[in-house]
LUMBARO-476696 format. One record per atom (N, C-alpha, C): x, y, z; atom name. Coordinates in steps of 0.1 Angstrom, whole numbers, plus 5000, padded with zeros to 4 digits. Example, Ala and Ser with C-alpha at 12.3 -4.5 7.8 and 13.67 -1.06 7.14 Angstrom:
! LUMBARO-476696
PT   c1   c2   c3 atomo
PT 5132 4943 5078     N
PT 5123 4955 5078    CA
PT 5132 4967 5078     C
PT 5128 4978 5071     N
PT 5137 4989 5071    CA
PT 5129 5000 5079     C
//
This chain:
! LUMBARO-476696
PT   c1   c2   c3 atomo
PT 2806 4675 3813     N
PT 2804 4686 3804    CA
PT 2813 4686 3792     C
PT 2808 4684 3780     N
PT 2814 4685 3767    CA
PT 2822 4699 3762     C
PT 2835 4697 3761     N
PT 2842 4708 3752    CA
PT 2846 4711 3742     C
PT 2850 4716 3737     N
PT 2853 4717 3720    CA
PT 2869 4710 3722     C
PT 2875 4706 3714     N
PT 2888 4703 3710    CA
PT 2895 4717 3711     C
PT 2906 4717 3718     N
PT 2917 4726 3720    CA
PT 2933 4724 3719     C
PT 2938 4737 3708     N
PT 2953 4730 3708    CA
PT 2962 4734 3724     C
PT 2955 4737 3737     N
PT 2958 4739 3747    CA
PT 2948 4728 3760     C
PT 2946 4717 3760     N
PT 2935 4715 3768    CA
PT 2942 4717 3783     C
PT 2933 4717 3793     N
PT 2934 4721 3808    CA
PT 2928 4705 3813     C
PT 2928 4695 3807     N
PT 2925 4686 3812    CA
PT 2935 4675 3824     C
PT 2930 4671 3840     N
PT 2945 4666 3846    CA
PT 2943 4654 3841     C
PT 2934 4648 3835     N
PT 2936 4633 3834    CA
PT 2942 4626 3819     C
PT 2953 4619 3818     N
PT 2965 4618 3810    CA
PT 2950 4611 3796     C
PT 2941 4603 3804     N
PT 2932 4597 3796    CA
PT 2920 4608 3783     C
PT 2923 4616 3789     N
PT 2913 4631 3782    CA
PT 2925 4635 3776     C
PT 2938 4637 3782     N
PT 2950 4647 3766    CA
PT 2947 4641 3757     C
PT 2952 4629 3761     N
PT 2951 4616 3749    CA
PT 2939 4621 3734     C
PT 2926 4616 3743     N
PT 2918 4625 3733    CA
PT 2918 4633 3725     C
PT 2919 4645 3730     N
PT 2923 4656 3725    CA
PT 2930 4657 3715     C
PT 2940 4651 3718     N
PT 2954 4651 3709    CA
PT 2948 4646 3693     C
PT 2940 4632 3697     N
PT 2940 4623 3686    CA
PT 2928 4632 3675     C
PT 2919 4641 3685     N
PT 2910 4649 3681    CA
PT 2912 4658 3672     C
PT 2922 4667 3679     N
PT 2932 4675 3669    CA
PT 2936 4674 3660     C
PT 2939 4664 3661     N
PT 2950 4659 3647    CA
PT 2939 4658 3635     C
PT 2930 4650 3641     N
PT 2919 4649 3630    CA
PT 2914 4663 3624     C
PT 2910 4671 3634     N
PT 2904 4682 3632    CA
PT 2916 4695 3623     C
PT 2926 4692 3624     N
PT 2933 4700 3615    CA
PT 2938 4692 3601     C
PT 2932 4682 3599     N
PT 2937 4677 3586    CA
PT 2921 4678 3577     C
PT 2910 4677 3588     N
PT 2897 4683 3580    CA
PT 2898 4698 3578     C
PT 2904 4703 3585     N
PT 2904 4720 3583    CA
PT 2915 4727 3569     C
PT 2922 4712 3569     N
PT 2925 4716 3556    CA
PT 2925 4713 3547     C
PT 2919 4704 3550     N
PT 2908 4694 3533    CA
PT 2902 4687 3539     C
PT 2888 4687 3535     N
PT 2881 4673 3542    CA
PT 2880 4664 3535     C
PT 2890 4664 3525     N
PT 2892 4649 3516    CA
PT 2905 4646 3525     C
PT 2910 4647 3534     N
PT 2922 4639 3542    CA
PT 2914 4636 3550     C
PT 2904 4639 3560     N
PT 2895 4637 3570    CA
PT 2890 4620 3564     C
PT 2882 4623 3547     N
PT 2880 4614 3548    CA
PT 2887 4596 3545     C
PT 2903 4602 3541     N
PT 2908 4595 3536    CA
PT 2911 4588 3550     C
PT 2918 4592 3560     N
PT 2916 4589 3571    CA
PT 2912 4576 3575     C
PT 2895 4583 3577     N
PT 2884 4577 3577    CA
PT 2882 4564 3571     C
PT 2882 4567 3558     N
PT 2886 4550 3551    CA
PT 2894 4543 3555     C
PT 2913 4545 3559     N
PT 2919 4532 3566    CA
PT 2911 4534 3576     C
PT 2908 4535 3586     N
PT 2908 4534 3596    CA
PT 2888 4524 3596     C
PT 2882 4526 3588     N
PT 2866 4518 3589    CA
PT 2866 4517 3578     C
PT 2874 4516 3570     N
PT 2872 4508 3554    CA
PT 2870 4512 3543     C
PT 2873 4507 3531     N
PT 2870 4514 3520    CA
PT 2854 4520 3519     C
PT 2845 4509 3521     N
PT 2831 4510 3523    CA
PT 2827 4524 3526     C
PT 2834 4528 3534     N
PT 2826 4545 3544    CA
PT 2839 4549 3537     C
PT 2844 4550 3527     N
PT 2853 4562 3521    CA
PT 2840 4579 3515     C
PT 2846 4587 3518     N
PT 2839 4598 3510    CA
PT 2826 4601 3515     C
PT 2826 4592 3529     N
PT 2817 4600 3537    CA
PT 2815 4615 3544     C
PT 2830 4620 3540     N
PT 2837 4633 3549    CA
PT 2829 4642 3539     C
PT 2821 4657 3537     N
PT 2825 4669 3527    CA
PT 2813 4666 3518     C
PT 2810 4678 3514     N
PT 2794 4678 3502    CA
PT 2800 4671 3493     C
PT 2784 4666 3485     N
PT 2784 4658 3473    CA
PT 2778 4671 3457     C
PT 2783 4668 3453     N
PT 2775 4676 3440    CA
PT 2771 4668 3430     C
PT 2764 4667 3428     N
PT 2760 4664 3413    CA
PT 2746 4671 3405     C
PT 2744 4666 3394     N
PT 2738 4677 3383    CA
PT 2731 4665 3378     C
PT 2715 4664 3375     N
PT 2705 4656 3369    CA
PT 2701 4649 3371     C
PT 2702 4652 3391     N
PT 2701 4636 3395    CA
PT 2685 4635 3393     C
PT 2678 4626 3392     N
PT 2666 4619 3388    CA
PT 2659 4619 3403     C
PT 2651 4621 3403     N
PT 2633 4625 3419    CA
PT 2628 4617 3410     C
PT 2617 4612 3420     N
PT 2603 4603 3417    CA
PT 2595 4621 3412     C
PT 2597 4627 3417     N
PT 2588 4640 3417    CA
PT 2594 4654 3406     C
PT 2607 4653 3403     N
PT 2614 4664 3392    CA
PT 2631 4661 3393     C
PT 2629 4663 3380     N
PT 2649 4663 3380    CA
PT 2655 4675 3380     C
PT 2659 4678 3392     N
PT 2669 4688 3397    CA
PT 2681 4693 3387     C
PT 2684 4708 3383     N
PT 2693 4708 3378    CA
PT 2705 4705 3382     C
PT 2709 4708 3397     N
PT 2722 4705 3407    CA
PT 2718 4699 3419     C
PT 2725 4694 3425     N
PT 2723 4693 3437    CA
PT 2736 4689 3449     C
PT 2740 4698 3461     N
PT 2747 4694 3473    CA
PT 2741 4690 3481     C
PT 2747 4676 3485     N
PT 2744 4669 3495    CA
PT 2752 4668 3501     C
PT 2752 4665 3518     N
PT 2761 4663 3532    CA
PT 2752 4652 3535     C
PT 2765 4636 3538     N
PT 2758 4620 3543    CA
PT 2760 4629 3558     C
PT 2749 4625 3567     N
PT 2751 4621 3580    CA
PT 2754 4612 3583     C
PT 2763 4615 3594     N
PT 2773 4601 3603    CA
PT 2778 4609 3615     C
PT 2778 4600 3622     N
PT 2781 4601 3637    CA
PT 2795 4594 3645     C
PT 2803 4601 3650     N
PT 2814 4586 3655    CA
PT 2814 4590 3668     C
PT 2816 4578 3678     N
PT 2820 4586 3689    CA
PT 2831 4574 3693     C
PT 2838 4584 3705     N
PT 2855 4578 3705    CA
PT 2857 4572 3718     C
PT 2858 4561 3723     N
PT 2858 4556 3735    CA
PT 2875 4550 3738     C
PT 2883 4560 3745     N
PT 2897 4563 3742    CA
PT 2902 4555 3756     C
PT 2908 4543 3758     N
PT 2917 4538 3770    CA
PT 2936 4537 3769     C
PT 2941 4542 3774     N
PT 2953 4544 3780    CA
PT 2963 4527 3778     C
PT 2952 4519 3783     N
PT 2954 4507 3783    CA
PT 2949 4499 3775     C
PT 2943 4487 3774     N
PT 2938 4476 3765    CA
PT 2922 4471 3775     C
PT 2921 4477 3785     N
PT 2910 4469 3793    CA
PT 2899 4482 3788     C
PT 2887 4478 3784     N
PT 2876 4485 3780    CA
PT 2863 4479 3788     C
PT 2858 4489 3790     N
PT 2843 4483 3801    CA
PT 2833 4479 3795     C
PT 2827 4469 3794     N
PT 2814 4469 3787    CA
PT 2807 4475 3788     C
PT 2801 4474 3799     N
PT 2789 4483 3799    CA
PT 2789 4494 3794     C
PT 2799 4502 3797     N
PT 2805 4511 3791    CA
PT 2801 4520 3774     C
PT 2805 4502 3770     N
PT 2807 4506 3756    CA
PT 2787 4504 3752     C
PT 2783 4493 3759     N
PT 2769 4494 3751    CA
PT 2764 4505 3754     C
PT 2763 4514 3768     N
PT 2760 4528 3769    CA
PT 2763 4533 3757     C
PT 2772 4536 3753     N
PT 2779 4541 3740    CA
PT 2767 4540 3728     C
PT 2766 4526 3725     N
PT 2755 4518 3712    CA
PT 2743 4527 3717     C
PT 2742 4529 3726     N
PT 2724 4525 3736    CA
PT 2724 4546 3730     C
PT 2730 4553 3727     N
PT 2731 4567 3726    CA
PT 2732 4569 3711     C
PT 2738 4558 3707     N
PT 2742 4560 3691    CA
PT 2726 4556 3682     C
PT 2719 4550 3685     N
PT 2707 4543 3680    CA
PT 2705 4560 3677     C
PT 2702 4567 3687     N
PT 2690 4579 3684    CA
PT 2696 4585 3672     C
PT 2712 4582 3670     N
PT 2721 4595 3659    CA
PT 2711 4586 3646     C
PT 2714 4600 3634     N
PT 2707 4595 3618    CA
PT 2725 4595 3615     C
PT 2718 4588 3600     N
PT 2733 4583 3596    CA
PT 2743 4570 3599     C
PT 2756 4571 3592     N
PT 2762 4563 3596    CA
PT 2766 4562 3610     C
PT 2765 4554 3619     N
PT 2768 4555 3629    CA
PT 2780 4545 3637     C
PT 2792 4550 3640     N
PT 2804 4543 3644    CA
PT 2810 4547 3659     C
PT 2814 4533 3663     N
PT 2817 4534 3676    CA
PT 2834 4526 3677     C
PT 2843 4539 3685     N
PT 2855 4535 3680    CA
PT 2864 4531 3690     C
PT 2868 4521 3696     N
PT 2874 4521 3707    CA
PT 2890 4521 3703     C
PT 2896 4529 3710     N
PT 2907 4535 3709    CA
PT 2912 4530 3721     C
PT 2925 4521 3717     N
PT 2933 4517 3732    CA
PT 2949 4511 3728     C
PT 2958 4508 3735     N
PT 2969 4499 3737    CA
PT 2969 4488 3737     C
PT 2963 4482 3728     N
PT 2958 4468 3723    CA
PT 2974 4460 3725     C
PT 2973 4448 3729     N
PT 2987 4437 3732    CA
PT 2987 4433 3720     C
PT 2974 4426 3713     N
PT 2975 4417 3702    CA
PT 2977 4425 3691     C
PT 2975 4420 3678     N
PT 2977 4422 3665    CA
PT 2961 4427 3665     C
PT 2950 4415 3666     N
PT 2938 4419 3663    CA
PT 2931 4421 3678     C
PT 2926 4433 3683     N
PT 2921 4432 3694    CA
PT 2907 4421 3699     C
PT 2911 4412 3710     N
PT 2897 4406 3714    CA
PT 2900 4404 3730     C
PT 2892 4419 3731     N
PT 2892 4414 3744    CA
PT 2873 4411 3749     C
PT 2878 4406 3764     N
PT 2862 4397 3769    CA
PT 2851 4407 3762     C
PT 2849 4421 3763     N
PT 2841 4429 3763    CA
PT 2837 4430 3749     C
PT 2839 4428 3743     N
PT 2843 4428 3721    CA
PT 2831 4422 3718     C
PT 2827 4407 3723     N
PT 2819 4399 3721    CA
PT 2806 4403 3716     C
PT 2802 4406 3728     N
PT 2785 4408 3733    CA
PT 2788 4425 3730     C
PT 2794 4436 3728     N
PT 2796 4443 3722    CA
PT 2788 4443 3706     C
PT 2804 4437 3700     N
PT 2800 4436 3684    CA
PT 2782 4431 3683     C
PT 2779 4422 3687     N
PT 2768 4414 3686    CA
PT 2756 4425 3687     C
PT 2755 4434 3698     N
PT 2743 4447 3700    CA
PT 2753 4455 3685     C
PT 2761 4455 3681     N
PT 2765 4465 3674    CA
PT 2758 4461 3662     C
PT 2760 4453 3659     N
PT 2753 4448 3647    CA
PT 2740 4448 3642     C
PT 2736 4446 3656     N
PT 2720 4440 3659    CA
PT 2711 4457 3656     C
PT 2718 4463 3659     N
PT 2718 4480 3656    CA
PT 2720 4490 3650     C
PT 2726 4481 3638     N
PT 2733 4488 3626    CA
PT 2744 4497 3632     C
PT 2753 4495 3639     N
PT 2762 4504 3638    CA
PT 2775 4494 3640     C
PT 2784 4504 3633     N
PT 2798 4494 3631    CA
PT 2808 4502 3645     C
PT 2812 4491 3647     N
PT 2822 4491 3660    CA
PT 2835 4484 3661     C
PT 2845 4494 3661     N
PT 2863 4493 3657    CA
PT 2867 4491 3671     C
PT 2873 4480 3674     N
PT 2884 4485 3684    CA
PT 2900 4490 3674     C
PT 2904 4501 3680     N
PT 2917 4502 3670    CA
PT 2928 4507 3682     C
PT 2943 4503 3678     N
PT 2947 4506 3686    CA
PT 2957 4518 3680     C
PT 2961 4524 3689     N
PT 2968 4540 3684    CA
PT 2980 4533 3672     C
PT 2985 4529 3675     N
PT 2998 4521 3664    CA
PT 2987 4522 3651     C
PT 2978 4517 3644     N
PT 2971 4518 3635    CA
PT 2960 4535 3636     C
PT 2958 4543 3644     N
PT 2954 4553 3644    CA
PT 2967 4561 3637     C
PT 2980 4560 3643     N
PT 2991 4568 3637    CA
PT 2991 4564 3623     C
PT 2989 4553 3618     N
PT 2993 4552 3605    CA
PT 2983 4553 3594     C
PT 2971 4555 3602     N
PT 2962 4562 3596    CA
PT 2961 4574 3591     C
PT 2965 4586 3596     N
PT 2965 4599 3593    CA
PT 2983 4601 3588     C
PT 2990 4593 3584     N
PT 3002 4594 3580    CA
PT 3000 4593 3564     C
PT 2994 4603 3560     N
PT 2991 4605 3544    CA
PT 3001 4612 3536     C
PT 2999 4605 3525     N
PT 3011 4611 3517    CA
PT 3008 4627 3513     C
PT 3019 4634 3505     N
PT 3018 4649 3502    CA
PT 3006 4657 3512     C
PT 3011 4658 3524     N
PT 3002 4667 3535    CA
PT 3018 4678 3538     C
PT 3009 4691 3539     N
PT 3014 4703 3543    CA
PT 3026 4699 3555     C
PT 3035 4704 3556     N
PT 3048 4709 3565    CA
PT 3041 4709 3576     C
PT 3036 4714 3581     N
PT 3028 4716 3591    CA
PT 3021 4704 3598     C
PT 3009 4700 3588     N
PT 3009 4687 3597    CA
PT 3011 4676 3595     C
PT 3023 4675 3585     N
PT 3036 4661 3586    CA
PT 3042 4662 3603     C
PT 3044 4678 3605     N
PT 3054 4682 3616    CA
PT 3043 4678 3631     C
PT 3029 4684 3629     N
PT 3023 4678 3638    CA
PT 3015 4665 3642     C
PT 3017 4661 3631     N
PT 3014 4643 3634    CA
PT 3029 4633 3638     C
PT 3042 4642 3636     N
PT 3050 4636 3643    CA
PT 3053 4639 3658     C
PT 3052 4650 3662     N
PT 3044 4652 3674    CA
PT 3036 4643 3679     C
PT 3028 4641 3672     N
PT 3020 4630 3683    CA
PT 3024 4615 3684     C
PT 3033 4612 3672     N
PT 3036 4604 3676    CA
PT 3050 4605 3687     C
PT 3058 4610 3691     N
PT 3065 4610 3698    CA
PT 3057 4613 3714     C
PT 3045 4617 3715     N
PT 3037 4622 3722    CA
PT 3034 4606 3724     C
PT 3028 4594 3719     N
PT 3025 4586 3716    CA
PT 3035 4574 3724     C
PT 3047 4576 3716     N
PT 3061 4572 3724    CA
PT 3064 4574 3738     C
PT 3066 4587 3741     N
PT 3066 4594 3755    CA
PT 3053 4586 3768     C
PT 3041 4582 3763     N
PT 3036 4579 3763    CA
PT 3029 4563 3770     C
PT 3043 4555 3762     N
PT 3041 4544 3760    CA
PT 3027 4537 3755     C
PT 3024 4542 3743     N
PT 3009 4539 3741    CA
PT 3011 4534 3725     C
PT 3024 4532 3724     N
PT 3026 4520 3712    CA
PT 3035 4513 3714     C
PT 3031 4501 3707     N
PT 3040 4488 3710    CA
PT 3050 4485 3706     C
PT 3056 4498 3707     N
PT 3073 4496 3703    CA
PT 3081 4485 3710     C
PT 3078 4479 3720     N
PT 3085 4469 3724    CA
PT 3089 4453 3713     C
PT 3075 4454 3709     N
PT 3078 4448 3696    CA
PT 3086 4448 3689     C
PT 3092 4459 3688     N
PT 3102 4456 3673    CA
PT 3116 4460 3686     C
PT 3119 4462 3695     N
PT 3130 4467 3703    CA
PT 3138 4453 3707     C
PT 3150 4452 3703     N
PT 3165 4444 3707    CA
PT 3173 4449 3721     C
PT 3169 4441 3729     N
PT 3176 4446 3743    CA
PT 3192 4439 3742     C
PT 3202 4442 3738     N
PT 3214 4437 3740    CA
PT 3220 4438 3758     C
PT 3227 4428 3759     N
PT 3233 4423 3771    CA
PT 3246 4416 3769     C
PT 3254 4422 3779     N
PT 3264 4414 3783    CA
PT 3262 4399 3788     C
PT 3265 4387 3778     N
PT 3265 4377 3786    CA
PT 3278 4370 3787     C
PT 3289 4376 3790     N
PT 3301 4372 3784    CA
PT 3301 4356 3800     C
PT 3304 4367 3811     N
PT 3304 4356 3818    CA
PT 3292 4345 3819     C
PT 3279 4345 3816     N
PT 3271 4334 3822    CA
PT 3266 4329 3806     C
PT 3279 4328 3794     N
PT 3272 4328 3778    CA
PT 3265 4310 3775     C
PT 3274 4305 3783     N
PT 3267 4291 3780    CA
PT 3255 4288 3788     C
PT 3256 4291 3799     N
PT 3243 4295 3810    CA
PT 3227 4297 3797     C
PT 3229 4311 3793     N
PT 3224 4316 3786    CA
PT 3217 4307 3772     C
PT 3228 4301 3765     N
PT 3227 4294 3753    CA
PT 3216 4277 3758     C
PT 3226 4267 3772     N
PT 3220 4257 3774    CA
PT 3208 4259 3779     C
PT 3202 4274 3788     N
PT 3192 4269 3795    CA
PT 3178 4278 3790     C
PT 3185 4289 3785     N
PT 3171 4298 3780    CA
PT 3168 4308 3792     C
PT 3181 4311 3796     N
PT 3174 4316 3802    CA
PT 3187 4331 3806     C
PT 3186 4348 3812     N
PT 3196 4354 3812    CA
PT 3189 4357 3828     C
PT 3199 4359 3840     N
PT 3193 4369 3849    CA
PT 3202 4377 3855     C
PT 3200 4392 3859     N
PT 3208 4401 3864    CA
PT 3202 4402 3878     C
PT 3208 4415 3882     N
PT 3203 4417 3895    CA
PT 3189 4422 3894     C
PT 3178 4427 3901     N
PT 3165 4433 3902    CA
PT 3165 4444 3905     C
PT 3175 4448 3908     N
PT 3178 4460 3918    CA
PT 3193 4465 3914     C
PT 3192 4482 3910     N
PT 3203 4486 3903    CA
PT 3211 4481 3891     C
PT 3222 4481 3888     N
PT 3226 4475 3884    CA
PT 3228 4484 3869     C
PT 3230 4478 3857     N
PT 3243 4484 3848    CA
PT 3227 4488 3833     C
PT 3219 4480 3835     N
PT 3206 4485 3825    CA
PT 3196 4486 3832     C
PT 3191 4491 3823     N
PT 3174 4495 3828    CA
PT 3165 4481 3824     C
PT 3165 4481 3810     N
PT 3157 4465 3808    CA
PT 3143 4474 3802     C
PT 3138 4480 3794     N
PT 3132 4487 3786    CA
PT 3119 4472 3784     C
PT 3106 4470 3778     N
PT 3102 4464 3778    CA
PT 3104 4459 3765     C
PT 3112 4449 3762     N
PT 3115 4444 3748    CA
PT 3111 4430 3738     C
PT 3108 4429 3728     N
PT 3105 4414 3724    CA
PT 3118 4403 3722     C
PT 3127 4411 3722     N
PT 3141 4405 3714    CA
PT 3153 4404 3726     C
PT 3162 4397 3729     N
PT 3173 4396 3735    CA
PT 3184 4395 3728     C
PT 3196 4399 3726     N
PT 3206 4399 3720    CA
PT 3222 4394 3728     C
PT 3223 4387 3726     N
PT 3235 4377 3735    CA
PT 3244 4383 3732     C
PT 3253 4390 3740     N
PT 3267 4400 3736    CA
PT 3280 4391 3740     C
PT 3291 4392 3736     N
PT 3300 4387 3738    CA
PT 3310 4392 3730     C
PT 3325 4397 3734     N
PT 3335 4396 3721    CA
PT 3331 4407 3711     C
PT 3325 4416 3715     N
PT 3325 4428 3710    CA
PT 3311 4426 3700     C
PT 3303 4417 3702     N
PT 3293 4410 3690    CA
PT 3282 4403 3695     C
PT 3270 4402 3690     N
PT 3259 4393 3693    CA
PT 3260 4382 3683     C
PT 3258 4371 3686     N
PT 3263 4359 3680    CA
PT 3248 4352 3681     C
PT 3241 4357 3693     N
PT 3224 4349 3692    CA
PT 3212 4355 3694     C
PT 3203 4360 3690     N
PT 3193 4365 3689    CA
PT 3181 4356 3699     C
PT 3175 4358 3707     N
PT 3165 4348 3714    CA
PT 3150 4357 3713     C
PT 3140 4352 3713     N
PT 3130 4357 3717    CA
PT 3127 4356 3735     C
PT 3124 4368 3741     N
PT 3119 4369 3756    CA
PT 3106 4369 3754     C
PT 3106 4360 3763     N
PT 3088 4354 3768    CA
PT 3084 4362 3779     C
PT 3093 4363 3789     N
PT 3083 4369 3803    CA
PT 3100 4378 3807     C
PT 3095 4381 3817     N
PT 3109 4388 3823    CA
PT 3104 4388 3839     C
PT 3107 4377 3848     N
PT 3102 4376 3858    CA
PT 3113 4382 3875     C
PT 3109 4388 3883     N
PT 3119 4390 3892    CA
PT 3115 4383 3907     C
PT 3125 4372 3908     N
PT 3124 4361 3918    CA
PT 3131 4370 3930     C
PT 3123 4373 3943     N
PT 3124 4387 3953    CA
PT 3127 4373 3966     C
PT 3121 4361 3963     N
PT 3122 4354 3978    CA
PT 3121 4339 3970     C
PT 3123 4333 3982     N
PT 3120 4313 3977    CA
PT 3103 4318 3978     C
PT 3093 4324 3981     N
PT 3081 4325 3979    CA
PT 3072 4337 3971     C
PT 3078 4347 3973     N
PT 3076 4360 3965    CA
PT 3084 4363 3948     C
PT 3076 4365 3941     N
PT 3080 4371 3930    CA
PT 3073 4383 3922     C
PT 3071 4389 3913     N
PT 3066 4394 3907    CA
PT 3068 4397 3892     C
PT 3060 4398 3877     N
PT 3061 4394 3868    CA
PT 3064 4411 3862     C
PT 3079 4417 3858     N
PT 3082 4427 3851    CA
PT 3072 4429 3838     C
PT 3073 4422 3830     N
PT 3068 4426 3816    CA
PT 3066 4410 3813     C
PT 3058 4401 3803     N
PT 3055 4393 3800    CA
PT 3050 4396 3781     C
PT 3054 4383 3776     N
PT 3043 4386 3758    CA
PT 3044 4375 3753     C
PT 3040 4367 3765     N
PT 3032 4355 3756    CA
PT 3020 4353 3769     C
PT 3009 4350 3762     N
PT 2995 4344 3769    CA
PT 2997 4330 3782     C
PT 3003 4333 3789     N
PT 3007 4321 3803    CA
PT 3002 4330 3814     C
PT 3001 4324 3830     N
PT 2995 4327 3840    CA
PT 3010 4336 3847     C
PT 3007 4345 3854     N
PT 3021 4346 3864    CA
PT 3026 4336 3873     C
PT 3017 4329 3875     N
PT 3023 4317 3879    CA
PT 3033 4306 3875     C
PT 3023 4302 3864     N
PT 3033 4292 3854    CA
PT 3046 4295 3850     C
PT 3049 4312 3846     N
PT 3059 4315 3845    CA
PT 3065 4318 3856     C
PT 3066 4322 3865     N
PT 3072 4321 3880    CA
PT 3078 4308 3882     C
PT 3069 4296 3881     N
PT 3076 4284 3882    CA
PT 3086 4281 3870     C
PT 3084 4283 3859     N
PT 3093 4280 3847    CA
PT 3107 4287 3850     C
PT 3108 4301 3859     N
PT 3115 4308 3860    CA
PT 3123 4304 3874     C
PT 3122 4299 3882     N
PT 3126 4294 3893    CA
PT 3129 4278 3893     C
PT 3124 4273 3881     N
PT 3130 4258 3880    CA
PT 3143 4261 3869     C
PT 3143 4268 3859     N
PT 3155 4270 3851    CA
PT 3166 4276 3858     C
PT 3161 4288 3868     N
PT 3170 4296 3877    CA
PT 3177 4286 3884     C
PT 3172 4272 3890     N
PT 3181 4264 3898    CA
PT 3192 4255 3890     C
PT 3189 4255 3879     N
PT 3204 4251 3870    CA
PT 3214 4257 3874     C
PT 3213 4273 3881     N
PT 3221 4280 3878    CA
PT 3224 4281 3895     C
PT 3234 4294 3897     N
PT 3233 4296 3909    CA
PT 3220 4305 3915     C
PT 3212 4295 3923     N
PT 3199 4303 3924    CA
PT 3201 4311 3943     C
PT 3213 4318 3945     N
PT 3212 4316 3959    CA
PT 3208 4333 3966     C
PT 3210 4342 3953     N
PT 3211 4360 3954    CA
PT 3195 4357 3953     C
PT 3194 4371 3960     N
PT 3179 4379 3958    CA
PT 3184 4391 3960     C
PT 3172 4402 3948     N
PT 3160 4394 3943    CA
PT 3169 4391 3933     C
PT 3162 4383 3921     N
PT 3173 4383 3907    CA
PT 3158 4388 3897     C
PT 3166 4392 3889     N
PT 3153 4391 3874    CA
PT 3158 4382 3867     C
PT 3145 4375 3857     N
PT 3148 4363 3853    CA
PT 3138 4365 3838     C
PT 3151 4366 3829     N
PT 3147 4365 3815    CA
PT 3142 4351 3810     C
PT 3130 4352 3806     N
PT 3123 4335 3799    CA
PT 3130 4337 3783     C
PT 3135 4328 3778     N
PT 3138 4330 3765    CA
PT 3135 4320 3757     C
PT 3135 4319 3743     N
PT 3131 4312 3732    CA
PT 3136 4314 3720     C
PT 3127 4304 3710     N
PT 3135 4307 3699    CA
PT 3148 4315 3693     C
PT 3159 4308 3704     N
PT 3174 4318 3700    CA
PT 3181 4311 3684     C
PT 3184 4319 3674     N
PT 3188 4321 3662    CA
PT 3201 4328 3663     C
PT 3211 4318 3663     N
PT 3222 4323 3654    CA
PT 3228 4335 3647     C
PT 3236 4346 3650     N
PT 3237 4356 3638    CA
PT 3250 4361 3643     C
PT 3255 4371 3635     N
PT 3266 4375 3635    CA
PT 3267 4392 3636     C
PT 3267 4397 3649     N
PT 3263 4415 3644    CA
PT 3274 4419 3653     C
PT 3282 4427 3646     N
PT 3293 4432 3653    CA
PT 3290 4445 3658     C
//
């Protein structure tokens, strides 16, 4: 059963706030101009569908049958929002979606809303997707919230909803439904295991307890002497539980859990491999620097 958007929803599933939220936001930046609605609108599906939001006026426009002194016009267009928590979208799903949009008049847009890993979303379902989308005239976004926030982050907007689009983004944060890991520097003590660290690519602590949490990060920061001296990129963060059991913490490069499991338990035997469980930092590209 369909509801109106509410700045209260009663909904239990974290998948439906979500909505809502993103709904709202929209709906109070049309409510107070529908030229922000449609500016919106434009990053987010292009310059192309700019100024599709709000009546048109014009004066002399030309008929096959009389020239009008004035005239307002409203484009019809249709969007509908197909919102995941995650990055996995259902096909079927989504051509349901297409297969309901054919009957709308108008522009018609289909927008998948999710926690995309990549830069440009492709996942298996996208394909044969896009392809009926096309085939049907209707344009189809995957977008991921990280580009929905910076969408409606328009310049000279009211106190109000600068204050409630930051809101959502901390709502967003809270959330974990942006890829703040990306830009995040996890610093570590490697004083005792620093050459460990630097010869093998590799950092591991305990799995269990211990002095950090380990936040999901792209960056590692080699501490020492009051200072980080190397910068590394982390590839996987794997935790070696037995000589046959492991499991993969967080990962951000495209490899099997496997392959990295083995990368992570052949590097780990450089070292003292004899504690369990351990977690096992995969590292790369470490760079030099000096940050006190």
């Amino acid at each position: 059963m369909s509801r109106n958007i509410r700045l209260f929803p009663s909904y239990s599933q974290r998948e439906n706030q979500t909505t809502n939220h993103c709904l709202l936001i929209l709906k109070m930046l049309y409510e107070e101009n529908p030229k922000f609605l449609s500016e919106v609108l434009s990053k987010l599906l292009g310059e192309g569908l700019s100024g599709i939001v709000g009546v048109k006026f014009t004066q002399q426009a030309g008929k096959k049958q009389s020239i009008p002194d004035g005239e307002i016009t409203q484009e019809p267009f249709y969007i509908l929002l197909e919102t995941k928590r995650g990055s996995s979208l259902d096909e079927e799903q989504l051509l349901r979606h297409l297969e309901s949009l054919k009957q709308k008049q108008g522009r018609k847009i289909l927008i998948a809303l999710a926690n995309y890993e990549q830069d440009e979303p492709k996942a298996p379902a996208f394909s044969n997707v896009k392809k009926t989308a096309e085939a049907d005239k209707i344009l189809f976004l995957p977008i991921s919230f990280e580009d929905f926030l910076e969408s409606i982050k328009l310049s000279n907007l009211p106190k109000n909803l600068a204050d409630a689009i930051n809101d959502l983004e901390e709502y967003f944060n809270e959330e974990d439904l942006l890829p703040s890991w990306k830009y995040r520097l996890d610093v570590v003590n490697c004083a005792g295991t620093y050459d460990d660290v630097i010869k093998h690519k590799i950092y591991v602590c305990t799995a269990k307890g211990g002095s950090y949490s380990h936040r999901r990060s792209l960056y590692l920061g080699v501490y020492r002497n009051k200072q980080v001296d190397w910068v590394a990129k982390i590839e996987a963060v794997v935790d070696i539980e037995s000589e046959e059991e492991f499991s993969i913490k967080w990962k951000n490069i495209n490899k099997s859990d496997e392959e990295l499991a083995e990368i992570a338990r052949i590097r780990r035997s450089y070292l003292d491999d004899s504690q369990y469980p351990a977690r096992v930092f995969l590292l790369t590209d470490l760079h030099p620097t000096d940050f006190l």
